[in-house]
C-alpha positions in Angstrom: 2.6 2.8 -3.8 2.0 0.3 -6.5 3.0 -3.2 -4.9 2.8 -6.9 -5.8 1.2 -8.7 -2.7 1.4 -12.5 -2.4 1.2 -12.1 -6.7 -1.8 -9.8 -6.7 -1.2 -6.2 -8.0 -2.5 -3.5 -5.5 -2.5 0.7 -5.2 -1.9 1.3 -1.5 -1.0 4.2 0.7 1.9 2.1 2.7 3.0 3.1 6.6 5.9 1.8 8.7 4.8 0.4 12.1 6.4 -1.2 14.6 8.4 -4.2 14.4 9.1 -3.6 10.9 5.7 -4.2 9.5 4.1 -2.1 7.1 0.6 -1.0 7.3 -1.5 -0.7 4.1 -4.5 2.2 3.8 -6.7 2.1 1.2 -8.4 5.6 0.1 -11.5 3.6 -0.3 -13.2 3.5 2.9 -14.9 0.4 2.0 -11.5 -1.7 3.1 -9.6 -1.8 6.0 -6.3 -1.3 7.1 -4.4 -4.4 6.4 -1.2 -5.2 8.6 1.2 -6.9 6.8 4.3 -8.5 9.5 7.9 -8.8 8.7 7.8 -12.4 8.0 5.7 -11.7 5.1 7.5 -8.6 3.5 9.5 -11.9 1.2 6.0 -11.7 -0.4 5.8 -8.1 -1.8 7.2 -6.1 -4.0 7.8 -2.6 -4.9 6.9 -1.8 -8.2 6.1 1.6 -8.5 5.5 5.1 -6.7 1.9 6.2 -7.6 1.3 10.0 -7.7 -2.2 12.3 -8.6 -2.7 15.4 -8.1 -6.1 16.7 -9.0 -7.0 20.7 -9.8 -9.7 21.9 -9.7 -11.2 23.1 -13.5 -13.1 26.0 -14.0 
């Protein structure tokens, strides 16, 4: 997903978790999981669904 965070712009794999919060995964192993709780979902936005899909070329 392509969401607005707190006003910073960010491409994240997004997960439901319990209690409403949302878990985001980065493909980047270099950062962490970051939880974020219901009380903060005011604070980010939706903007886009990302998609790739990479072939291999020959």
């Amino acid at each position: 997903m392509y969401l607005l965070v707190h006003g910073e712009r960010r491409i994240k794999r997004v997960q439901r978790v319990a209690g409403g919060a949302w878990l985001q995964i980065s493909d980047n192993q270099r950062y962490e999981k970051k939880l974020i709780k219901p009380q903060d979902m005011k604070d980010v936005k939706i903007l886009e669904r990302c998609e790739i899909r990479i072939r291999k070329v020959l």
